[in-house]
SENU-808048 format. One record per residue (C-alpha): x, y, z; residue in one letter; residue number from 1. Coordinates in steps of 0.05 Angstrom, whole numbers, plus 5000, padded with zeros to 4 digits. Example, Ala and Ser with C-alpha at 12.3 -4.5 7.8 and 13.67 -1.06 7.14 Angstrom:
<atoms>
atom X=5246, Y=4910, Z=5156, residu=a, num=1 $
atom X=5273, Y=4979, Z=5143, residu=s, num=2 $
</atoms>
This chain:
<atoms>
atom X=5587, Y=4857, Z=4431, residu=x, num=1 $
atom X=5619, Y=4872, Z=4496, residu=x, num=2 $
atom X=5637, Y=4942, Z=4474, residu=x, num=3 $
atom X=5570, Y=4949, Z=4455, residu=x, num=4 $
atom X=5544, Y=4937, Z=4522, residu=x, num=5 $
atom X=5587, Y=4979, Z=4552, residu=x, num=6 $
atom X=5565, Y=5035, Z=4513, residu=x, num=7 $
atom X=5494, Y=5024, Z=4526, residu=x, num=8 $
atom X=5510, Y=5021, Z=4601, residu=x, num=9 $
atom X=5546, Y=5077, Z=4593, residu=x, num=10 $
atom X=5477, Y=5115, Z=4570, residu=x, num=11 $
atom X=5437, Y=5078, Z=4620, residu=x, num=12 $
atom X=5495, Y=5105, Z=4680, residu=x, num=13 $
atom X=5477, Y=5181, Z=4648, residu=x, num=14 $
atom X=5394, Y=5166, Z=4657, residu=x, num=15 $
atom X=5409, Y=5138, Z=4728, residu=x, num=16 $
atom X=5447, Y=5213, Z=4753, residu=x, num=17 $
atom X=5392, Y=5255, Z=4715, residu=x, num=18 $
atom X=5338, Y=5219, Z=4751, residu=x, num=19 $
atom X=5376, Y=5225, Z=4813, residu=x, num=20 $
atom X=5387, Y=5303, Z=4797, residu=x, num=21 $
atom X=5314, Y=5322, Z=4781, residu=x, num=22 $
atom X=5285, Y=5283, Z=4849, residu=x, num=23 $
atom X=5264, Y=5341, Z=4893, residu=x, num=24 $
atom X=5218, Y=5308, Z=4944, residu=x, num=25 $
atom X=5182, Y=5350, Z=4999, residu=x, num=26 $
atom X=5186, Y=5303, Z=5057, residu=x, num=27 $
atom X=5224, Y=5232, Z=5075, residu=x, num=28 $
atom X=5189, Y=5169, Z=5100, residu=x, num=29 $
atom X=5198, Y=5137, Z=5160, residu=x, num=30 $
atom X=5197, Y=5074, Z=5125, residu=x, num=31 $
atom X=5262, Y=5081, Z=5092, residu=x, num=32 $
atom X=5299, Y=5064, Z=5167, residu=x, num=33 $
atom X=5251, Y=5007, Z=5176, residu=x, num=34 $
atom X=5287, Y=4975, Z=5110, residu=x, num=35 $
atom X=5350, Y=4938, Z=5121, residu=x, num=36 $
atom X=5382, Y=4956, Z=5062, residu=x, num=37 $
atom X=5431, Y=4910, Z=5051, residu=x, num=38 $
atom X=5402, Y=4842, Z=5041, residu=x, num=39 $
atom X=5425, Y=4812, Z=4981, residu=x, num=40 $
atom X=5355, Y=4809, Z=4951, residu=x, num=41 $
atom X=5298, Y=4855, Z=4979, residu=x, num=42 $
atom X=5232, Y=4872, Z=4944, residu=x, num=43 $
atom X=5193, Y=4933, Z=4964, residu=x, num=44 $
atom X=5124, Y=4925, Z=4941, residu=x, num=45 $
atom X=5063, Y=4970, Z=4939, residu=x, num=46 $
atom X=4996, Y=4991, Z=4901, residu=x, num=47 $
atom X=5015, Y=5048, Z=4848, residu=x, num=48 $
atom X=5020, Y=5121, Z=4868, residu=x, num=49 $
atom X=5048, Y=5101, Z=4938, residu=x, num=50 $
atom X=5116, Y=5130, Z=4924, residu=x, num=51 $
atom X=5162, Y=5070, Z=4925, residu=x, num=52 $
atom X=5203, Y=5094, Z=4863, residu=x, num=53 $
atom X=5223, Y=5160, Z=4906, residu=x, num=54 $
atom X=5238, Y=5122, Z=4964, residu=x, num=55 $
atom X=5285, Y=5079, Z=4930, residu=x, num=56 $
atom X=5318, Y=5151, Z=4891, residu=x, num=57 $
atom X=5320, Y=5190, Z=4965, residu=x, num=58 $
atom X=5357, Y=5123, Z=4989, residu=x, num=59 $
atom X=5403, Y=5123, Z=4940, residu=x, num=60 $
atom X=5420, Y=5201, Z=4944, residu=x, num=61 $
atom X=5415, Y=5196, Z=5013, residu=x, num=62 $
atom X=5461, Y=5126, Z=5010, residu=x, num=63 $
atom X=5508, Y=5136, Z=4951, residu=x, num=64 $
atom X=5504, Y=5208, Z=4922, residu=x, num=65 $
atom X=5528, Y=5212, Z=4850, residu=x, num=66 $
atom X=5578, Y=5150, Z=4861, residu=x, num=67 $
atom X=5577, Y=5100, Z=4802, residu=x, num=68 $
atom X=5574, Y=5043, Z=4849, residu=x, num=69 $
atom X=5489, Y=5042, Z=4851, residu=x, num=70 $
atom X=5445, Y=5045, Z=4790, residu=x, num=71 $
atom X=5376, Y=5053, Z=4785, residu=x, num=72 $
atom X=5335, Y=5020, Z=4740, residu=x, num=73 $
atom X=5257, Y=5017, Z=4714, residu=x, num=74 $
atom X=5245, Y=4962, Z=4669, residu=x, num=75 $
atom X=5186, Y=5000, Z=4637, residu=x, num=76 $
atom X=5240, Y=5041, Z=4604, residu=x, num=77 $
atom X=5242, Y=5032, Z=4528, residu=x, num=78 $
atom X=5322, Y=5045, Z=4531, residu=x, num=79 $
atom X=5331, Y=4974, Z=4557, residu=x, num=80 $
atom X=5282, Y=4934, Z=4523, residu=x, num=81 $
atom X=5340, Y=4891, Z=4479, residu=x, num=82 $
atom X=5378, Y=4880, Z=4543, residu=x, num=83 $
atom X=5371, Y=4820, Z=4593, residu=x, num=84 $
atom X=5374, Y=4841, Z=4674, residu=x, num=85 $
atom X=5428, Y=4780, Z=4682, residu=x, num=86 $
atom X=5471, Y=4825, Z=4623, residu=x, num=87 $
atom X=5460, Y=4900, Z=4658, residu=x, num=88 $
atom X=5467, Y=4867, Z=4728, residu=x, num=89 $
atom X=5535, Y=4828, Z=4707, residu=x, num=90 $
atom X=5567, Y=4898, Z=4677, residu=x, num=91 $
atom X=5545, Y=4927, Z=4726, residu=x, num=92 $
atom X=5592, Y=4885, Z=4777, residu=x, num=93 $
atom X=5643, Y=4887, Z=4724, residu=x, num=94 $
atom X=5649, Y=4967, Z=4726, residu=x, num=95 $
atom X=5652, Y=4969, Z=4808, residu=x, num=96 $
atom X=5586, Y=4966, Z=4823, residu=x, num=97 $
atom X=5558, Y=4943, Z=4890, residu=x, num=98 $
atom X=5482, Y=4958, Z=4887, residu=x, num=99 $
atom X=5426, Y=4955, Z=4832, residu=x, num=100 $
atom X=5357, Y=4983, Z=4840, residu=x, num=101 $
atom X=5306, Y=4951, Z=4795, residu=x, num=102 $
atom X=5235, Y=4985, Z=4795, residu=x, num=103 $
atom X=5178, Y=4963, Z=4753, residu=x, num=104 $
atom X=5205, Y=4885, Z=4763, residu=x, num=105 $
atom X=5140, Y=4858, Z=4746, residu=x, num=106 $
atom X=5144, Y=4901, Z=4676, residu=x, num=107 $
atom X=5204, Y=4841, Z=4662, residu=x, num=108 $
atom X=5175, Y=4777, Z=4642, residu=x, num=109 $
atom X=5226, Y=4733, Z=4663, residu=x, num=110 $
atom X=5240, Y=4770, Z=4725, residu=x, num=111 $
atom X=5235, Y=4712, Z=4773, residu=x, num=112 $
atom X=5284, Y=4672, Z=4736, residu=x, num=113 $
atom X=5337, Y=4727, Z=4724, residu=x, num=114 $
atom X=5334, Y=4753, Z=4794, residu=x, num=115 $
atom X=5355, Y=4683, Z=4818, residu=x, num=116 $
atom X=5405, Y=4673, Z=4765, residu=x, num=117 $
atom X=5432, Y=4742, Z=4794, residu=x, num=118 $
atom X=5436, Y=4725, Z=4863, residu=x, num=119 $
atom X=5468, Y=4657, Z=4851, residu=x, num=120 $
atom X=5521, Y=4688, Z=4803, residu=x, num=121 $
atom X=5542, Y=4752, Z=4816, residu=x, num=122 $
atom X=5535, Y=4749, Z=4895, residu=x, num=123 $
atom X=5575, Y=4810, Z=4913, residu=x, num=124 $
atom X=5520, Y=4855, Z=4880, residu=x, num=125 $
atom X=5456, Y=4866, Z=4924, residu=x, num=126 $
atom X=5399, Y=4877, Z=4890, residu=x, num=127 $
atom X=5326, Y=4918, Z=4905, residu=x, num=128 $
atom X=5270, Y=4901, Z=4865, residu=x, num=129 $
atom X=5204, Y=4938, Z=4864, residu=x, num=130 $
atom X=5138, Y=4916, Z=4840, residu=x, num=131 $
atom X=5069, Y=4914, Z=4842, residu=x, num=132 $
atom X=5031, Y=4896, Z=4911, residu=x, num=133 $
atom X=4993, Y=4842, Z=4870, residu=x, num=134 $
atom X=5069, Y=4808, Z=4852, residu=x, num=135 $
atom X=5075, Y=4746, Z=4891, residu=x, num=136 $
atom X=5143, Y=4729, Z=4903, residu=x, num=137 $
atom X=5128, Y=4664, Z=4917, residu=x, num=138 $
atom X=5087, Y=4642, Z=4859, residu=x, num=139 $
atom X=5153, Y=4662, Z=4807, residu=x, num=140 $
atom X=5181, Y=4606, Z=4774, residu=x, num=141 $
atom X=5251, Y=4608, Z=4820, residu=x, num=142 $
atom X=5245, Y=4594, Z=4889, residu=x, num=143 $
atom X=5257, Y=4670, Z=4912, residu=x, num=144 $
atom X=5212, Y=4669, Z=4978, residu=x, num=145 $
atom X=5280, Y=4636, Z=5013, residu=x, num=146 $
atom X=5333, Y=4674, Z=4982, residu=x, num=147 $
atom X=5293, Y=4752, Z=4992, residu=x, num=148 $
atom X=5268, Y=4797, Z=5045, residu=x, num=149 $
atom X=5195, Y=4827, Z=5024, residu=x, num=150 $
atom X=5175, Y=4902, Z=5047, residu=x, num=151 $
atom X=5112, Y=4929, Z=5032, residu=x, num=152 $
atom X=5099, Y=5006, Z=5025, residu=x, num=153 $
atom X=5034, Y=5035, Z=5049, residu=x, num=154 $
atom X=4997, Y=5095, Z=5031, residu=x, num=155 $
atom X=5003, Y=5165, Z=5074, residu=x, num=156 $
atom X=4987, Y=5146, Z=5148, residu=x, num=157 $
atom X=4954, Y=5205, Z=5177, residu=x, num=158 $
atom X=5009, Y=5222, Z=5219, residu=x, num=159 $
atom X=5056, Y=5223, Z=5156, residu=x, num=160 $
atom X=5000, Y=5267, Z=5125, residu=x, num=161 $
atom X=5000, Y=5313, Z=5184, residu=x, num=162 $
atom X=5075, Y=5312, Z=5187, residu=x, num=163 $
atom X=5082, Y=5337, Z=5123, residu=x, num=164 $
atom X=5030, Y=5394, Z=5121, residu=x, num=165 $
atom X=5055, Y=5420, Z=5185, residu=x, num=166 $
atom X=5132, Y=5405, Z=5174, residu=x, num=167 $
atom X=5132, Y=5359, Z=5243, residu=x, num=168 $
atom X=5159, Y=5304, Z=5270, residu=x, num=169 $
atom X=5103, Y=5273, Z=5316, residu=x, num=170 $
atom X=5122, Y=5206, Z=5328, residu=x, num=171 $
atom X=5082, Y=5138, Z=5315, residu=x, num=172 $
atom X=5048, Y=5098, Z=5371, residu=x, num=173 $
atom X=5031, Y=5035, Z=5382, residu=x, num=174 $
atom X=4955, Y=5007, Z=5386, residu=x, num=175 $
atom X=4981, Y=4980, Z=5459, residu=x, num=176 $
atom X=5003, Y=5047, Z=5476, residu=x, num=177 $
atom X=4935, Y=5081, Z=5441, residu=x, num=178 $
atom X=4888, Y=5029, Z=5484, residu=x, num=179 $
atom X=4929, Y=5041, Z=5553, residu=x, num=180 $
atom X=4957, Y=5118, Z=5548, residu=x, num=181 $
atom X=4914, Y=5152, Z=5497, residu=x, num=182 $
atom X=4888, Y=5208, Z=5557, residu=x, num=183 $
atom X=4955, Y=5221, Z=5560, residu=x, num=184 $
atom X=4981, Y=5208, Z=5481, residu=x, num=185 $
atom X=4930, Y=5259, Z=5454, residu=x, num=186 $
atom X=4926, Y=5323, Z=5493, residu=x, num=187 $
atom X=5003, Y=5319, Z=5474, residu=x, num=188 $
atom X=4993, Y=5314, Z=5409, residu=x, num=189 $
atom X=4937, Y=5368, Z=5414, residu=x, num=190 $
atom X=5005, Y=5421, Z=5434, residu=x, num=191 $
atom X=5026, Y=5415, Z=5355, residu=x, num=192 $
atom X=4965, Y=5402, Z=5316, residu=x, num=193 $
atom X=4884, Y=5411, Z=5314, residu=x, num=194 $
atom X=4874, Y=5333, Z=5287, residu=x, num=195 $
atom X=4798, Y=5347, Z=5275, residu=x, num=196 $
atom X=4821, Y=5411, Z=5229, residu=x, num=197 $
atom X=4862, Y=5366, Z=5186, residu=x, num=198 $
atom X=4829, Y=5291, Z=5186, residu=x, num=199 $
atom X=4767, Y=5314, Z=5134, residu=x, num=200 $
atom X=4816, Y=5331, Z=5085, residu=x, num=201 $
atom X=4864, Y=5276, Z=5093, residu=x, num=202 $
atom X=4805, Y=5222, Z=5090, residu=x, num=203 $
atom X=4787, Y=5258, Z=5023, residu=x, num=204 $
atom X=4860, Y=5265, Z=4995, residu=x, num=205 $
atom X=4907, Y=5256, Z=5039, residu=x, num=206 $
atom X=4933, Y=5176, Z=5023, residu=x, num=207 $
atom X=4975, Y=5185, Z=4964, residu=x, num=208 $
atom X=5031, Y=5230, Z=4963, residu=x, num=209 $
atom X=5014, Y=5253, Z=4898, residu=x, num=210 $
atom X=4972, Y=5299, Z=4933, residu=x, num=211 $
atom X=5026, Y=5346, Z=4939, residu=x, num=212 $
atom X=5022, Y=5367, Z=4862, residu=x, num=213 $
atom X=4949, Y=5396, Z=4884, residu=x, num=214 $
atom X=4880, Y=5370, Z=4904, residu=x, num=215 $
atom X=4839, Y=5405, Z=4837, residu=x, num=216 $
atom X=4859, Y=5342, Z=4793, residu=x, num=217 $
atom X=4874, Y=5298, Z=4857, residu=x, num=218 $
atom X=4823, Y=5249, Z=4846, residu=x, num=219 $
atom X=4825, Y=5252, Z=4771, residu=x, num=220 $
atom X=4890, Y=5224, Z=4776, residu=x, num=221 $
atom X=4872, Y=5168, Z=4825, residu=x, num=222 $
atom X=4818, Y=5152, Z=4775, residu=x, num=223 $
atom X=4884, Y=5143, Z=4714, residu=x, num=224 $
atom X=4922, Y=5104, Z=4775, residu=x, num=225 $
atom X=4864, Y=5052, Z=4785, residu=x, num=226 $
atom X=4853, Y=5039, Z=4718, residu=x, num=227 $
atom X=4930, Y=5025, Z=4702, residu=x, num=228 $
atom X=4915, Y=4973, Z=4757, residu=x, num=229 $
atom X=4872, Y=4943, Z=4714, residu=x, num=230 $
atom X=4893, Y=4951, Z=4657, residu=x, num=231 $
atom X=4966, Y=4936, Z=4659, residu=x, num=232 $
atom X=4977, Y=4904, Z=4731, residu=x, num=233 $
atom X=4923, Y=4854, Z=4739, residu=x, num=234 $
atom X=4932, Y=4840, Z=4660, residu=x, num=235 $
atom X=5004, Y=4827, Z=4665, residu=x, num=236 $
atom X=5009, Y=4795, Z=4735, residu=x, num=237 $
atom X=4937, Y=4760, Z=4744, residu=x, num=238 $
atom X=4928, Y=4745, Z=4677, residu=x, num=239 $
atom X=4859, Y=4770, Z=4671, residu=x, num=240 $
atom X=4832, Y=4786, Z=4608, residu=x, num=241 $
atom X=4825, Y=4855, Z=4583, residu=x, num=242 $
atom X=4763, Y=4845, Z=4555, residu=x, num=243 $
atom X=4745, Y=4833, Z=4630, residu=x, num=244 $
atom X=4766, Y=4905, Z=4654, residu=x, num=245 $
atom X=4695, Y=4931, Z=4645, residu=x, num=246 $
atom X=4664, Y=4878, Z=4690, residu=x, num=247 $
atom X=4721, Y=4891, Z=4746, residu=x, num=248 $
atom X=4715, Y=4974, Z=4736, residu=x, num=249 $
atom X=4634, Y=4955, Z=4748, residu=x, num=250 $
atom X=4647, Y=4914, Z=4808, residu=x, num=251 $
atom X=4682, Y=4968, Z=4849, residu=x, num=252 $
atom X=4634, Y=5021, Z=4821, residu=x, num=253 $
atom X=4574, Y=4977, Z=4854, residu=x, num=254 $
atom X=4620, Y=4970, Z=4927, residu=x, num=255 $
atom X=4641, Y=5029, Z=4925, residu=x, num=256 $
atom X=4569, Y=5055, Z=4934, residu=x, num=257 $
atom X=4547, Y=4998, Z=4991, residu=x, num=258 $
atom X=4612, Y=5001, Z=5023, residu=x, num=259 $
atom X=4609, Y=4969, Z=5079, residu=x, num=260 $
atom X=4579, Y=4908, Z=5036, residu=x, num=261 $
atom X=4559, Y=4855, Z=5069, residu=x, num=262 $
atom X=4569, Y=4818, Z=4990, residu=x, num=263 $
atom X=4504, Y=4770, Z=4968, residu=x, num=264 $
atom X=4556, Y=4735, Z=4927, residu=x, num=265 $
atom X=4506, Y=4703, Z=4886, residu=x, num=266 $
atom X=4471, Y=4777, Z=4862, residu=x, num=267 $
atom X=4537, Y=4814, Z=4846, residu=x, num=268 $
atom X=4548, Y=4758, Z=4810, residu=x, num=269 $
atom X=4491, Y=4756, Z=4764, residu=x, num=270 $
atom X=4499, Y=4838, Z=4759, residu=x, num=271 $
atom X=4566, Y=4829, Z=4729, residu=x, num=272 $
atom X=4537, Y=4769, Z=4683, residu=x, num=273 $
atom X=4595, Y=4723, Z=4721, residu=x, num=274 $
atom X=4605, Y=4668, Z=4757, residu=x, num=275 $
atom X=4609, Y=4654, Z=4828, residu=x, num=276 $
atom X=4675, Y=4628, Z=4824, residu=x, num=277 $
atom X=4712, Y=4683, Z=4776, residu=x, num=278 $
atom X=4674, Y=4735, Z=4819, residu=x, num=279 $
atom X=4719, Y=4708, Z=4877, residu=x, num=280 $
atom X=4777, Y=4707, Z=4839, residu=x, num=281 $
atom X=4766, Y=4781, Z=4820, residu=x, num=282 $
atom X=4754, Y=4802, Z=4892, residu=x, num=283 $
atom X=4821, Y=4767, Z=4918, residu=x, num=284 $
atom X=4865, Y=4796, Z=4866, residu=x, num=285 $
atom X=4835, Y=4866, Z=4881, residu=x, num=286 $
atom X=4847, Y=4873, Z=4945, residu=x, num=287 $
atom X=4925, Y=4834, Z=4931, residu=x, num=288 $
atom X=4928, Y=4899, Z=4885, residu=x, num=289 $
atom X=4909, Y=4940, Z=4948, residu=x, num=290 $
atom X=4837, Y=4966, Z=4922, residu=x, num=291 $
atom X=4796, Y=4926, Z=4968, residu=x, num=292 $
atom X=4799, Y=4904, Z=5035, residu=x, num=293 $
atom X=4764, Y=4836, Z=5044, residu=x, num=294 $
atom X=4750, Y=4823, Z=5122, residu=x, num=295 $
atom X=4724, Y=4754, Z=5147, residu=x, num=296 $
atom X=4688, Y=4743, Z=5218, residu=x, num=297 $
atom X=4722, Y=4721, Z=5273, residu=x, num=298 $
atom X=4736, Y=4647, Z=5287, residu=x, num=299 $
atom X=4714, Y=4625, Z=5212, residu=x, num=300 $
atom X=4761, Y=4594, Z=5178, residu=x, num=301 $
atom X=4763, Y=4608, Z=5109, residu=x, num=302 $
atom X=4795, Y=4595, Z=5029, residu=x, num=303 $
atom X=4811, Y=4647, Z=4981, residu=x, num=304 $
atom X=4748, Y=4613, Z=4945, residu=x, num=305 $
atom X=4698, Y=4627, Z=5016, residu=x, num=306 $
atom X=4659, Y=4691, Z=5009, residu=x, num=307 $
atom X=4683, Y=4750, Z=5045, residu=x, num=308 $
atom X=4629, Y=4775, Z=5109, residu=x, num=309 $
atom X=4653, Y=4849, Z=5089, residu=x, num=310 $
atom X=4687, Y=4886, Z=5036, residu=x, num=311 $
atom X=4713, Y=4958, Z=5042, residu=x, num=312 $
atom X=4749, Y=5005, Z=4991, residu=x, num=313 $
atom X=4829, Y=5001, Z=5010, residu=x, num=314 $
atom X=4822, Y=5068, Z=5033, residu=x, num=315 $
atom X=4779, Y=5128, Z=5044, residu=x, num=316 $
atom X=4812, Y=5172, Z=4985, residu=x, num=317 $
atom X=4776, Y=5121, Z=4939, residu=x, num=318 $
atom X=4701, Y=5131, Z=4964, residu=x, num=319 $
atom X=4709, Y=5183, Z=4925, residu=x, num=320 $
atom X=4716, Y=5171, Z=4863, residu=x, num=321 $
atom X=4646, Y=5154, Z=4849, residu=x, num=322 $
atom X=4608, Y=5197, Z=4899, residu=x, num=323 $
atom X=4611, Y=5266, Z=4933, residu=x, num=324 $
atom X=4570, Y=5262, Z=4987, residu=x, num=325 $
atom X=4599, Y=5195, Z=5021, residu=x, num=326 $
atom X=4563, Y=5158, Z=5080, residu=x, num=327 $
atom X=4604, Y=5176, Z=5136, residu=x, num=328 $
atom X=4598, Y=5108, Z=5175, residu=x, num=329 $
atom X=4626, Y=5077, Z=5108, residu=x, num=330 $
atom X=4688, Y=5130, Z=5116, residu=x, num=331 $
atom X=4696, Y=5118, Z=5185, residu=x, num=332 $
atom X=4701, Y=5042, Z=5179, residu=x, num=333 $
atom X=4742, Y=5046, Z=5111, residu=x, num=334 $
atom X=4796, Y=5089, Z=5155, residu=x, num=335 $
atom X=4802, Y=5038, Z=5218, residu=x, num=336 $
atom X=4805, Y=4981, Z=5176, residu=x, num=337 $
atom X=4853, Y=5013, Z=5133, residu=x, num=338 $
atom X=4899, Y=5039, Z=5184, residu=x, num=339 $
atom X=4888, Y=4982, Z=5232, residu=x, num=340 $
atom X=4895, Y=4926, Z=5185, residu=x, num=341 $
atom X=4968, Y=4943, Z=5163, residu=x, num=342 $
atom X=4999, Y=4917, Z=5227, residu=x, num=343 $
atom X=4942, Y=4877, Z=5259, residu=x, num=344 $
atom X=4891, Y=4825, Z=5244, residu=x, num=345 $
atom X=4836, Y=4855, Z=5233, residu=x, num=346 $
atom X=4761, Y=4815, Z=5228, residu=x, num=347 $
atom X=4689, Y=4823, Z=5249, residu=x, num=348 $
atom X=4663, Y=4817, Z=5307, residu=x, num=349 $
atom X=4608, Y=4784, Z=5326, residu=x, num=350 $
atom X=4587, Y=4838, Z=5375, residu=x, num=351 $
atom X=4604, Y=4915, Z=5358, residu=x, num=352 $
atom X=4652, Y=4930, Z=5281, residu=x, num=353 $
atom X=4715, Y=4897, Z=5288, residu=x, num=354 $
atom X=4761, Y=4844, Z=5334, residu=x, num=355 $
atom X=4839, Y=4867, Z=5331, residu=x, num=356 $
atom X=4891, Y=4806, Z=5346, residu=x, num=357 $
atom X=4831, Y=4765, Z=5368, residu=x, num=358 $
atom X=4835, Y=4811, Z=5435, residu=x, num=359 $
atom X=4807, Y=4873, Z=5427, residu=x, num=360 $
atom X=4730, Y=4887, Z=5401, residu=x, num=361 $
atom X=4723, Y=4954, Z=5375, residu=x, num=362 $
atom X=4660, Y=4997, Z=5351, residu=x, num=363 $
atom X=4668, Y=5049, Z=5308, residu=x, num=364 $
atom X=4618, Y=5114, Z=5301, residu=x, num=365 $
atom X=4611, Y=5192, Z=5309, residu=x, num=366 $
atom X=4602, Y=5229, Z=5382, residu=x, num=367 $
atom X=4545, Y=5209, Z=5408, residu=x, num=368 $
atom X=4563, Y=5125, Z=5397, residu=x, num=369 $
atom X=4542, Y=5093, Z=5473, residu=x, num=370 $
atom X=4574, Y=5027, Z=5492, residu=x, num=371 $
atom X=4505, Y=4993, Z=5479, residu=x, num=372 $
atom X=4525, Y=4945, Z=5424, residu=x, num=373 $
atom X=4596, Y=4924, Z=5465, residu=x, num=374 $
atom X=4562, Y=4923, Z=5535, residu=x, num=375 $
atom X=4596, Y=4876, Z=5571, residu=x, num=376 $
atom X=4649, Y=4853, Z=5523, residu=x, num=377 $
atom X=4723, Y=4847, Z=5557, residu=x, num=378 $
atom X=4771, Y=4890, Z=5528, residu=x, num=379 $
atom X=4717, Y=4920, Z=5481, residu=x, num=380 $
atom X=4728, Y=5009, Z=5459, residu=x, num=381 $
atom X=4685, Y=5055, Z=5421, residu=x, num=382 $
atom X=4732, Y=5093, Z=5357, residu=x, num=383 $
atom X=4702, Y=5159, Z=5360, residu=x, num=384 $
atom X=4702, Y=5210, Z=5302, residu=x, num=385 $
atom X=4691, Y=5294, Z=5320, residu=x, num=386 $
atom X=4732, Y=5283, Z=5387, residu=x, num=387 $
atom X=4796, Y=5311, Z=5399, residu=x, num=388 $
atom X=4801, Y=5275, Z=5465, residu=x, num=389 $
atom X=4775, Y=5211, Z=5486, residu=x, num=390 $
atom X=4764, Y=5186, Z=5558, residu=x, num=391 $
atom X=4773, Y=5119, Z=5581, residu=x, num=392 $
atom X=4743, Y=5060, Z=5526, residu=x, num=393 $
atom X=4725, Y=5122, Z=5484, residu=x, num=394 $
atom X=4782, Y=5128, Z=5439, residu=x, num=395 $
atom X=4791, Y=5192, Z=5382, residu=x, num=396 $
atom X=4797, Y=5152, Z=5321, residu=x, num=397 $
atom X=4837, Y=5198, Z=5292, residu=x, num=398 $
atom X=4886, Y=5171, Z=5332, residu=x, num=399 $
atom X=4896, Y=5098, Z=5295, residu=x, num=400 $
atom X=4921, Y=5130, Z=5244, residu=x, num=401 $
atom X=4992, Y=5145, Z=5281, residu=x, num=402 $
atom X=5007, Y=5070, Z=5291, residu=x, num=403 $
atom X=5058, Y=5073, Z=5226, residu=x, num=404 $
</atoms>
């Protein structure tokens, strides 16, 4: 039995450096530095087509070359579906190694379990799992939430998008520095770049770095990656049944053409032949699996079963799936609340679009947006689209999207 094993690990070791061999990526994340590598149990979460299985093979390249001593794993791979994680992880230790990569963790039915088992028995071996953004650690059936580090990985930040058409290195900035020094930040930034030559494009495509293998088919293949969401992820991980799917695919067909939707829970409800309840349900888990973005107004306090005030697509590559011709408020909106609510709290205001950190009120809108609907809110700033340069409260809003 044992030489058996070895022998499959043996075949599994070969997979691992021909993976390794034919990753050829055309740019590195900035993310990668922010991970600390060597806890003994780290997830890395994020919605599909974000890149977190590169990451993970540019770390180890980067980190261990062709040594033995890390092996990377996807548990959607047929080769190991009569092997146990607890048996691969254990010969693993046994053969010298020091660090195993597990993508696709949520593809592993007993993952929780055998990911604690793992940590408690073989501690010398750390161990990176990846998953699903909709995987909550700590709803497995081991207590992992104490004994693991979560990361999760975003789409493309404009900045990375910009970075990597124009082979730069412009640096990110913090929404402190953006408020206070953003005469200053952005005629710098103008030296390198023409922002407003490259933001319509990176709106339409530019989130997912699977952009890179061309824009024909881009959003043919974002169509294939949402409905693998639905299909598989939300199936597996929500439990929602597949007979369902329709009814979800519906819902974000009818927001994605009112987005921003200010939801009459009660209507969408009876358009999707639901009820009230489930229709929640269904909204949570989307945005968990990083389609939707559910915002609440300020000062409410709410339940995961209390109606969102707003609900915007995840991102502005999305609005497009349904529609051409998008409503350029709804894009504009859909990007600050995207790139804004990765870092921040983000929720309505009651005066002007948005509060950030319960400090800032911001109002989002093209040139010609006055101050009329902030006058005479403290701390309050207009996000401007078709500026290069902003002066004073009238910030580009191109420029949120260098905060990561």
């Amino acid at each position: 039995m044992q030489h058996q094993m070895y022998y499959k690990m043996d075949q599994i070791y070969i997979e691992h450096k021909e993976t390794l061999a034919s990753l050829k990526p055309r740019f590195r994340r900035d993310f990668m530095d922010e991970i600390d590598w060597e806890e003994p149990l780290l997830f890395i979460l994020g919605s599909r087509g974000v890149g977190k299985t590169t990451l993970i093979l540019q770390y180890i390249k980067e980190k261990f070359g062709t040594a033995s001593t890390a092996l990377y794993i996807s548990m959607d791979d047929l080769a190991l579906a009569n092997l146990s994680l607890l048996d691969i992880a254990k010969t693993h230790a046994q053969k010298g190694g020091t660090h195993l990569f597990v993508d696709e963790i949520h593809k592993y039915q007993n993952w929780s379990q055998e990911l604690k088992n793992i940590r408690d028995k073989i501690k010398e071996l750390k161990v990176v799992a990846s998953g699903s953004s909709i995987l909550d650690i700590q709803k497995g059936n081991a207590d992992l939430s104490r004994r693991s580090v979560v990361y999760n990985l975003q789409g493309l930040s404009f900045r990375e998008y910009v970075n990597i058409e124009l082979k730069l290195k412009l640096p990110i900035i913090s929404l402190k520095d953006i408020i206070r020094d953003h005469e200053i930040i952005a005629p710098q930034l103008l030296e390198h770049f023409k922002p407003l030559q490259h933001f319509p494009s990176y709106l339409k495509y530019g989130y997912f770095p699977f952009y890179l293998e061309g824009t024909k088919n881009y959003h043919h293949k974002l169509g294939n990656v949402l409905n693998v969401v639905l299909e598989q992820d939300m199936a597996l991980i929500e439990s929602v049944d597949l007979t369902k799917i329709p009814k979800i695919r519906k819902l974000i067909y009818l927001l994605s053409t009112q987005v921003p939707y200010q939801p009459n829970i009660t209507k969408l409800a009876e358009a999707l032949e639901t009820d009230r309840i489930t229709l929640l349900n269904y909204l949570n888990s989307l945005q968990k699996a990083s389609v939707l973005t559910l915002v609440r107004l300020n000062g409410k306090i709410y339940t995961q079963l209390t109606k969102p005030d707003k609900i915007y697509l995840q991102n502005t590559n999305l609005l497009y799936l349904t529609q051409s011709n998008v409503n350029i408020g709804t894009i504009r909106e859909t990007f600050f609340a995207n790139q804004l609510g990765i870092k921040h709290q983000l929720t309505l205001a009651h005066q002007g679009d948005f509060m950030v950190n319960d400090a800032y009120t911001f109002e989002v809108g093209g040139a010609g947006k006055s101050f009329h609907q902030i006058a005479g809110i403290k701390n309050s700033y207009l996000a401007i689209d078709e500026m290069p340069l902003g002066f004073k409260n009238r910030i580009p809003l191109w420029l949120f999207g260098f905060m990561y």
